[in-house]
C-alpha positions, 0 to 999 in steps of 0.5 A: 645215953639216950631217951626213947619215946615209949608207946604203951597200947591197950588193944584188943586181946585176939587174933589178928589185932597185933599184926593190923598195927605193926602192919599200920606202922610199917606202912608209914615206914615206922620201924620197931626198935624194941617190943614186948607184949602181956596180957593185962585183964581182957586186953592185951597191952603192948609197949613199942619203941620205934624210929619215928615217934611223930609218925607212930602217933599219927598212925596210933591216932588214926587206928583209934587205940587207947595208948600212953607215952613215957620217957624210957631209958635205953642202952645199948650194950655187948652181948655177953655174961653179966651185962644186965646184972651189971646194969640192974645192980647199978640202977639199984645202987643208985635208988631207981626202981625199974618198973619194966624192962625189954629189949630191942635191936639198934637199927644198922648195927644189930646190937642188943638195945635195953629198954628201961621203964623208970622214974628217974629217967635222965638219972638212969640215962646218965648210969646207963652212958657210964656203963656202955662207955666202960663196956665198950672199953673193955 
């Protein structure tokens, strides 16, 4: 199962500066797979996946943000009752910590993608493969 790039932003907690970033990627044709947003003290900090990491570090670089990234863990998996429950209680099971979690839309397919912040990330990624193998099976 694959590994995504993870964008985590640190921008300016007011109007407008969301929108002047997203408008940034998508003018590079950067698409946004995955996105979740919270505020942390007197700046907002903002997580991405997207289709196109090298050309999302440019554009962050060239807005000047303050911005990390990490190796997370994704899944895609049916919509339906207990899929999450499942998937959290066999990450426990394994002894990896999710750290955050969001979720996102595969392109093409429309399909529910989760994202999982972890330290363990190729462990994950390998738990994560078995449950979507077996999810599609049934």
């Amino acid at each position: 199962m694959p590994t995504s790039k993870e964008f985590a932003i640190r921008m300016e907690d007011r109007p407008g500066t969301l929108g002047k970033v997203c408008r940034a990627l998508a003018d590079r044709g950067v698409n946004i797979l995955a996105f979740q947003s919270f505020p942390s003290g007197e700046k907002s900090q903002v997580c991405i996946v997207v289709d196109n990491p090298k050309i999302a570090e440019t554009v962050l670089g060239d807005e000047g943000l303050d911005y990390t990234e990490a190796e997370v863990a994704q899944v895609k998996l049916p919509h339906r009752a207990g899929e999450l429950a499942r998937v959290a209680s066999r990450l426990g099971e394994a002894n990896i910590n999710i750290h955050h979690a969001y979720c996102g839309v595969e392109p093409g397919t429309n399909a529910s993608l989760l994202i999982f912040g972890v330290a363990e990330v190729g462990k994950a990624a390998a738990i994560l493969d078995q449950i979507a193998t077996a999810a599609r099976g049934s």
